[in-house]
Biopython code that builds the backbone (N, CA, C, O; Angstrom):
import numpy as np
from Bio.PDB.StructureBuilder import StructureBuilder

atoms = [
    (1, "UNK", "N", (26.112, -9.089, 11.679)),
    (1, "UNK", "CA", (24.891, -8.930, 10.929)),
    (1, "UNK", "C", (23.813, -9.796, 11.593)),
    (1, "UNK", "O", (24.095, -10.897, 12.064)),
    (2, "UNK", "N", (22.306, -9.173, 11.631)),
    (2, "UNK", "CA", (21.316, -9.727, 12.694)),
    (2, "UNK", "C", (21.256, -11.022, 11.798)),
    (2, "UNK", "O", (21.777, -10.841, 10.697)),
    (3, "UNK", "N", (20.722, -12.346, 12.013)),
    (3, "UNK", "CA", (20.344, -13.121, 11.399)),
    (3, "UNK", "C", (18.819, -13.040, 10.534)),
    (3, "UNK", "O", (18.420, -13.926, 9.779)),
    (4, "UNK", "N", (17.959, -11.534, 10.898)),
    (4, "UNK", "CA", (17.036, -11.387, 10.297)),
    (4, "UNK", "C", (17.371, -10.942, 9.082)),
    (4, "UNK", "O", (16.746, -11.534, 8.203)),
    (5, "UNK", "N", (18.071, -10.176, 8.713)),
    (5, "UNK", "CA", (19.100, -9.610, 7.824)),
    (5, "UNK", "C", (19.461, -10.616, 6.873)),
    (5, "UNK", "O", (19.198, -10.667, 5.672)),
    (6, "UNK", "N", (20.008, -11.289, 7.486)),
    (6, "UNK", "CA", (21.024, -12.220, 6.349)),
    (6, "UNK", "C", (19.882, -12.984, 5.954)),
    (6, "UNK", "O", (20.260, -13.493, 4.898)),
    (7, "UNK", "N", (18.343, -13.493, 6.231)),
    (7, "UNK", "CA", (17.977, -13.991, 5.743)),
    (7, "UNK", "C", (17.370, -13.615, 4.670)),
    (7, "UNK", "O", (17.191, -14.254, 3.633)),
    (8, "UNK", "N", (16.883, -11.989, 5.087)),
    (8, "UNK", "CA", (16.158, -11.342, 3.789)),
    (8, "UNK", "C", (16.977, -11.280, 2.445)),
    (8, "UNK", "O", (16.694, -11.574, 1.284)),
    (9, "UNK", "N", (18.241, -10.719, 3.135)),
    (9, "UNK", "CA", (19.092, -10.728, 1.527)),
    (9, "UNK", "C", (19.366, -12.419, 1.227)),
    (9, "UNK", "O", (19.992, -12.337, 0.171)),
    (10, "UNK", "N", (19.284, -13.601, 1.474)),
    (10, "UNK", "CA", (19.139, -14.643, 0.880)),
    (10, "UNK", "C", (17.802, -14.805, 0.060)),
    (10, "UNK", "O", (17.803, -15.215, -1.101)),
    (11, "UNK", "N", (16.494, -14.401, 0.850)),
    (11, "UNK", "CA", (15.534, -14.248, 0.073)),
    (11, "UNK", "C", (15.430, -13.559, -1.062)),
    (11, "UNK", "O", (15.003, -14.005, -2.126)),
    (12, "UNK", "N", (15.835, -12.422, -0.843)),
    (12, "UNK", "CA", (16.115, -11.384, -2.004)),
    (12, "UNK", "C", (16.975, -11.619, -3.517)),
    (12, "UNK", "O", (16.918, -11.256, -4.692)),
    (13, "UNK", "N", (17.801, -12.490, -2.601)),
    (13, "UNK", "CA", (18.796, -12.983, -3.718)),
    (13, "UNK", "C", (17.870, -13.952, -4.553)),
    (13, "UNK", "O", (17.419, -13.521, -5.615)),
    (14, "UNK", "N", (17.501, -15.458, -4.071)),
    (14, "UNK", "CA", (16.979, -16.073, -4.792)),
    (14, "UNK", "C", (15.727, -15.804, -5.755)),
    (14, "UNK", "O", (15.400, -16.310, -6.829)),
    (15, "UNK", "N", (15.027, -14.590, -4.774)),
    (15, "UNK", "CA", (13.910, -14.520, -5.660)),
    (15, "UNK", "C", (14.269, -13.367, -6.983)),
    (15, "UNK", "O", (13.451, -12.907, -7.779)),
    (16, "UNK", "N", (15.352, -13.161, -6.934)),
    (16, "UNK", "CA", (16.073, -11.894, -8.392)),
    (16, "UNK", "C", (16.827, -12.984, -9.094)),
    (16, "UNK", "O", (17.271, -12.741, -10.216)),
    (17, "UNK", "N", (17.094, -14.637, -8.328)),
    (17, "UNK", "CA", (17.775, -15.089, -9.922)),
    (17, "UNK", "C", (16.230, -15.975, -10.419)),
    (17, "UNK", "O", (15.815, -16.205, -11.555)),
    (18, "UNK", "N", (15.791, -16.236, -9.427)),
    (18, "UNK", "CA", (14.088, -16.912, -9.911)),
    (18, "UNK", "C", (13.832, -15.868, -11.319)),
    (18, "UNK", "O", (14.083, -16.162, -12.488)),
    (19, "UNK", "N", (13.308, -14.690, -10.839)),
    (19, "UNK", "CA", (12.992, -14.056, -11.695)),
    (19, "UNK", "C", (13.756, -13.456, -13.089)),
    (19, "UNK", "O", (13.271, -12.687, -13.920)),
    (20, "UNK", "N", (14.852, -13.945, -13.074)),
    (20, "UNK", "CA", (15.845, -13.923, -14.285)),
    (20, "UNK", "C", (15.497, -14.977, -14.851)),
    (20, "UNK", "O", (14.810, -14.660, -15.822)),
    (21, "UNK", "N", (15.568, -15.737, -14.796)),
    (21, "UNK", "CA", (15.393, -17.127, -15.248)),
    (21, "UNK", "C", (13.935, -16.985, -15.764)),
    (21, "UNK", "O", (13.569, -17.270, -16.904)),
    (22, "UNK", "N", (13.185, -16.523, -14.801)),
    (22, "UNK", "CA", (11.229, -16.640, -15.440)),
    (22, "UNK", "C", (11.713, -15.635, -16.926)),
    (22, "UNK", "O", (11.839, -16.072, -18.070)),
    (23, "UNK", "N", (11.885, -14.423, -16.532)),
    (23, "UNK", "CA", (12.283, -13.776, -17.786)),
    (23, "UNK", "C", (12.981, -14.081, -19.132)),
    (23, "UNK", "O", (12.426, -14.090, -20.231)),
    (24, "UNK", "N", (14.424, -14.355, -18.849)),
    (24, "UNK", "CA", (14.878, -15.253, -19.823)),
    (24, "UNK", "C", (14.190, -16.468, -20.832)),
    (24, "UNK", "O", (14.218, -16.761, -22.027)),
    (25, "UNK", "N", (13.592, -16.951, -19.644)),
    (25, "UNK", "CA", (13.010, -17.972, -20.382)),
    (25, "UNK", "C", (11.524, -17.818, -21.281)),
    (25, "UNK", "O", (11.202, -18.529, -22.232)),
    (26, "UNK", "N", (10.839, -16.841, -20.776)),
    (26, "UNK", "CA", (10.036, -16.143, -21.128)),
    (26, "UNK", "C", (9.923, -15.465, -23.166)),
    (26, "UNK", "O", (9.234, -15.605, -24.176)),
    (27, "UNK", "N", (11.297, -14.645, -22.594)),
    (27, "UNK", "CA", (11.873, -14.277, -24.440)),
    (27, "UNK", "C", (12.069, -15.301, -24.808)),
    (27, "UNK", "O", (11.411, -15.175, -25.841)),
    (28, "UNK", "N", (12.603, -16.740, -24.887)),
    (28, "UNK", "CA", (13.031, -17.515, -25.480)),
    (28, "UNK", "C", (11.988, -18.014, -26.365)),
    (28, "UNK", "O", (11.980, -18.014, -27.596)),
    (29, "UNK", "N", (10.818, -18.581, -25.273)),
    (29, "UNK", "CA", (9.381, -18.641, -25.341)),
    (29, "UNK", "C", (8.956, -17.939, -26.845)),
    (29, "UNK", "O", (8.453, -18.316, -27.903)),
    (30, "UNK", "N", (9.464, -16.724, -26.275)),
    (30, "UNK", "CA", (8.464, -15.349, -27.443)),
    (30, "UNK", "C", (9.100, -15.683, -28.355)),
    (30, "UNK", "O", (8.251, -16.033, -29.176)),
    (31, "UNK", "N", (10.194, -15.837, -28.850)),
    (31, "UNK", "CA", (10.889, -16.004, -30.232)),
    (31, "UNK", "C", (10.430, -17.434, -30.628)),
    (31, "UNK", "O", (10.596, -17.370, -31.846)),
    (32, "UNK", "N", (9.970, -18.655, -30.387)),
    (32, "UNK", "CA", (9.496, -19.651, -30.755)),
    (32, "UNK", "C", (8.112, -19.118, -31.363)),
    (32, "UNK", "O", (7.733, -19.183, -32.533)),
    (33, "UNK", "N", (7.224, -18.374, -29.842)),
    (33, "UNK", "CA", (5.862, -18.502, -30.551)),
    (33, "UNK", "C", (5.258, -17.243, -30.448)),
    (33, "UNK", "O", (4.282, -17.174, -29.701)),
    (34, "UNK", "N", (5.632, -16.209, -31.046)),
    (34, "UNK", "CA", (5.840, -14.646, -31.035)),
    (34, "UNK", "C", (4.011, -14.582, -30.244)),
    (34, "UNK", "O", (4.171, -14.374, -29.041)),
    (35, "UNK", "N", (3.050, -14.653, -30.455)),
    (35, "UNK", "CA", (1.489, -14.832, -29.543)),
    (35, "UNK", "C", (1.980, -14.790, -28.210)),
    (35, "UNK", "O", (1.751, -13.918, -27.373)),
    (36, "UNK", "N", (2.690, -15.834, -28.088)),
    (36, "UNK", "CA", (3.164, -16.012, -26.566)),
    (36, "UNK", "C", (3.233, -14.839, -25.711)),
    (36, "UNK", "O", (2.734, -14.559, -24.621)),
    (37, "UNK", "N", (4.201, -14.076, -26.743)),
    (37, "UNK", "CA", (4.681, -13.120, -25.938)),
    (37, "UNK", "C", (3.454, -11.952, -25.366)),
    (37, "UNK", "O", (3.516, -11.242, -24.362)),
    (38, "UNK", "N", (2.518, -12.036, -26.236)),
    (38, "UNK", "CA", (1.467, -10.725, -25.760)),
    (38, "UNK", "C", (0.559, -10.798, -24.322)),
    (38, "UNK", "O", (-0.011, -9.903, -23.697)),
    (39, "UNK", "N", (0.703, -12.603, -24.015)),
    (39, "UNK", "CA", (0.174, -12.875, -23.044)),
    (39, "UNK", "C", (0.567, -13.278, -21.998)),
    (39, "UNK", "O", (-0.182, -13.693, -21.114)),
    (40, "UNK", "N", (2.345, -13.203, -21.887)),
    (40, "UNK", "CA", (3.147, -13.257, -21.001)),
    (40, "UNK", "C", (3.528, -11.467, -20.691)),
    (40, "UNK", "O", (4.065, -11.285, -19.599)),
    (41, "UNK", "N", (3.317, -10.303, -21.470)),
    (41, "UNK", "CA", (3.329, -9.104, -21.284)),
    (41, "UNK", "C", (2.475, -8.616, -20.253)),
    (41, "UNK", "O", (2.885, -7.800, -19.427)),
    (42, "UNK", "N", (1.124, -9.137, -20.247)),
    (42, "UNK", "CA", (0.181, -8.710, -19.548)),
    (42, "UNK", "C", (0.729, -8.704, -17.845)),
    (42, "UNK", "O", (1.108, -7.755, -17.157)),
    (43, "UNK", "N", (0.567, -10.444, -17.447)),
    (43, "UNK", "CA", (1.090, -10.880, -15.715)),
    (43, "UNK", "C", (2.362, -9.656, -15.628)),
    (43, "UNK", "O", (2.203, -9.055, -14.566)),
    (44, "UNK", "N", (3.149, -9.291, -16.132)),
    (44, "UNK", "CA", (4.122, -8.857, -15.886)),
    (44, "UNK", "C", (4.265, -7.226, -15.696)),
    (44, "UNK", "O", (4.801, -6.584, -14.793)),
    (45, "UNK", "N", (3.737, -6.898, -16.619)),
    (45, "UNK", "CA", (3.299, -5.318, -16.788)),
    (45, "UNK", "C", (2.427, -5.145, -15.549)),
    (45, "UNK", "O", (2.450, -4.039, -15.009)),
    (46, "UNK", "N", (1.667, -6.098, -15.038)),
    (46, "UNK", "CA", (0.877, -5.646, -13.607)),
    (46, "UNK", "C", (1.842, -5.746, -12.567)),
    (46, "UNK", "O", (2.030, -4.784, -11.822)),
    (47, "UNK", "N", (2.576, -6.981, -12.417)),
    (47, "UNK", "CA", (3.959, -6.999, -11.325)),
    (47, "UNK", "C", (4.522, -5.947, -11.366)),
    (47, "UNK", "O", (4.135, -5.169, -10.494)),
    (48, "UNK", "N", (5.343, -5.549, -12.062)),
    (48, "UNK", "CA", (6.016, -4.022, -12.186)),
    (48, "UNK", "C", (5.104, -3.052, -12.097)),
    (48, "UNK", "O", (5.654, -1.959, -11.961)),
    (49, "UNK", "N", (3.530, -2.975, -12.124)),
    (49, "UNK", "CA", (3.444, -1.670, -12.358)),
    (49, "UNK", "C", (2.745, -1.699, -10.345)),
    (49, "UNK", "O", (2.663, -0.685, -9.651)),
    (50, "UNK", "N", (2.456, -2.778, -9.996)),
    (50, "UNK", "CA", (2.375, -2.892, -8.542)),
    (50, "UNK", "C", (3.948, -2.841, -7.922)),
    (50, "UNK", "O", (4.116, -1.691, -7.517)),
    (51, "UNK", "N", (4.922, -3.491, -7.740)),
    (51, "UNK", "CA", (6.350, -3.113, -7.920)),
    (51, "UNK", "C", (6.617, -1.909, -7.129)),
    (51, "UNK", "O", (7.028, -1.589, -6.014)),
    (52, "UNK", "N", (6.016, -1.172, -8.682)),
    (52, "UNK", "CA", (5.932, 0.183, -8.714)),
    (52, "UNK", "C", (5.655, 1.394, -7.886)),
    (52, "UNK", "O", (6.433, 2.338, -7.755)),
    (53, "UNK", "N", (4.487, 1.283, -7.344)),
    (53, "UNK", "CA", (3.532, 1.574, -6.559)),
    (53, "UNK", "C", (3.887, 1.494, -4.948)),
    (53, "UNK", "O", (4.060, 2.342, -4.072)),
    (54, "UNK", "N", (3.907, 0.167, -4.993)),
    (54, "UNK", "CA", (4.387, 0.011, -3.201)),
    (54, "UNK", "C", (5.667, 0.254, -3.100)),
    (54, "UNK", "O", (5.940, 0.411, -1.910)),
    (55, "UNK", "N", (6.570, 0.358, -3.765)),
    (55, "UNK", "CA", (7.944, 1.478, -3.500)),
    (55, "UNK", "C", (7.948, 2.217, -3.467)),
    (55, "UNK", "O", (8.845, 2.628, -2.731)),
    (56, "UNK", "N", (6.962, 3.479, -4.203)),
    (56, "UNK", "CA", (6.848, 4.730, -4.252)),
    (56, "UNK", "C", (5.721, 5.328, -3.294)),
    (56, "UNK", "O", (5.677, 6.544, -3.112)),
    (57, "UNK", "N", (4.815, 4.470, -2.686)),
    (57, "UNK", "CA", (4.440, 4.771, -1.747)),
    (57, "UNK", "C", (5.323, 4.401, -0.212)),
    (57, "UNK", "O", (5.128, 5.066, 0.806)),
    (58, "UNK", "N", (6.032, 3.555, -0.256)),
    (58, "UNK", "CA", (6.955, 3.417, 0.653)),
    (58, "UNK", "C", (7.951, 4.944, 0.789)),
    (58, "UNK", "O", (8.305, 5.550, 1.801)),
    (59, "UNK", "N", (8.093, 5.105, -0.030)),
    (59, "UNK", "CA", (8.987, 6.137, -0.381)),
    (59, "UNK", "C", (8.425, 7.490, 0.271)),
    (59, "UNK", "O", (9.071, 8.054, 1.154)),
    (60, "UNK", "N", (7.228, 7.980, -0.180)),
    (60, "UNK", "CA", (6.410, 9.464, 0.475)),
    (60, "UNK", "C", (5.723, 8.937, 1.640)),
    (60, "UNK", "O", (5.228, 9.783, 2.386)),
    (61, "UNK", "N", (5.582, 7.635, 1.971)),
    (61, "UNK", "CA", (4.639, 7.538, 3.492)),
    (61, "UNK", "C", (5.516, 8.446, 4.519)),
    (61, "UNK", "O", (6.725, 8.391, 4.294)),
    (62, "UNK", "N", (5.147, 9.215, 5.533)),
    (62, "UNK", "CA", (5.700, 10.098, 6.132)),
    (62, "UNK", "C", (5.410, 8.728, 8.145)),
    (62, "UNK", "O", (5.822, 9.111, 9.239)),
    (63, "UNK", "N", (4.942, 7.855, 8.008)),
    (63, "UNK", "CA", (4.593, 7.163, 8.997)),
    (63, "UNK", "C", (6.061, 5.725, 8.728)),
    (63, "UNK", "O", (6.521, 4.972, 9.586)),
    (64, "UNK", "N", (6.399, 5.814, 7.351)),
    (64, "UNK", "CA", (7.534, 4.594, 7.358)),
    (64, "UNK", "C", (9.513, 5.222, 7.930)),
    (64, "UNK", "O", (10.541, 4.615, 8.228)),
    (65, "UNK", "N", (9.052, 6.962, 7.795)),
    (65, "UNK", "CA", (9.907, 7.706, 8.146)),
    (65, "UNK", "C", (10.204, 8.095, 9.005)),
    (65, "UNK", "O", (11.090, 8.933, 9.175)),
    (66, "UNK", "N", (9.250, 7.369, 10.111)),
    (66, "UNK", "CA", (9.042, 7.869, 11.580)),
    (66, "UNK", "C", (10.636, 7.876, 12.543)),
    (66, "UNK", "O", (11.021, 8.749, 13.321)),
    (67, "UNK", "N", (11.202, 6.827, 12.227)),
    (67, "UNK", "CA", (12.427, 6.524, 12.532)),
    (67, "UNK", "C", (13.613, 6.804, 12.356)),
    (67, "UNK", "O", (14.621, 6.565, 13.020)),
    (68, "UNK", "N", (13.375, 7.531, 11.054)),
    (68, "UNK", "CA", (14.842, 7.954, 11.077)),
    (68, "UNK", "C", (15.005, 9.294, 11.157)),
    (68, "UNK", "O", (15.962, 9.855, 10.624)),
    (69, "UNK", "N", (14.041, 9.952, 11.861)),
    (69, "UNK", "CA", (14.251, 11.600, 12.739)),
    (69, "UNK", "C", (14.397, 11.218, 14.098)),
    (69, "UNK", "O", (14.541, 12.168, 14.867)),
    (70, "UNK", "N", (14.398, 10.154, 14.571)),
    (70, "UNK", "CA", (14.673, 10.032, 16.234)),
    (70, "UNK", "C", (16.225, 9.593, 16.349)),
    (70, "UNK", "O", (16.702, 8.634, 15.742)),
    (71, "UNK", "N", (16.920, 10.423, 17.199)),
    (71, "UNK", "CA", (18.652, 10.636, 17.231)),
    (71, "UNK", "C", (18.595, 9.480, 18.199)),
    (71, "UNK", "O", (17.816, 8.967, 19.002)),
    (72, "UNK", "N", (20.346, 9.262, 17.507)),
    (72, "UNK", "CA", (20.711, 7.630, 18.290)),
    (72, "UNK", "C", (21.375, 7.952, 19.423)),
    (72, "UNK", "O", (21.764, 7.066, 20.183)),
]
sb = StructureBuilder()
sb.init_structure("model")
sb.init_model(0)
sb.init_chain("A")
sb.init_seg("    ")
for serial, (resi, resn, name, xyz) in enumerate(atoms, 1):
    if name == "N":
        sb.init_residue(resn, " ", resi, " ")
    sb.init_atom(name, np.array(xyz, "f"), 0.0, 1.0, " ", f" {name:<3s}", serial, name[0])
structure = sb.get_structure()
């Protein structure tokens, strides 16, 4: 495995338990101070809905696909 590789999925990894933890802790938050929660909805609903977006444009770009019609 390239070492570029192994670093992304280390990155990848940490930043999916980071973000468990922001979350988790987040609801915990909301059940103390239920307000909380409407304004911790907002930052988040834009992350996912950008998320969103640049995967699914990753997905139909016909220029990120360039590569995998050229035979090995």
């Amino acid at each position: 495995m390239p070492l570029d590789r192994f670093v992304l999925i280390l990155v990848v990894v940490i930043a999916a338990a980071a973000a468990t933890v922001f979350v988790a802790t987040s609801i915990m938050a909301t059940a103390d101070m239920p307000a909380l929660g409407l304004w911790l909805l907002i930052p988040l609903g834009l992350v996912v809905y950008v998320c969103v977006r640049v995967i699914g444009d990753r997905m139909r770009s016909s220029d990120d696909s360039h590569y995998d019609r050229i035979e090995k």
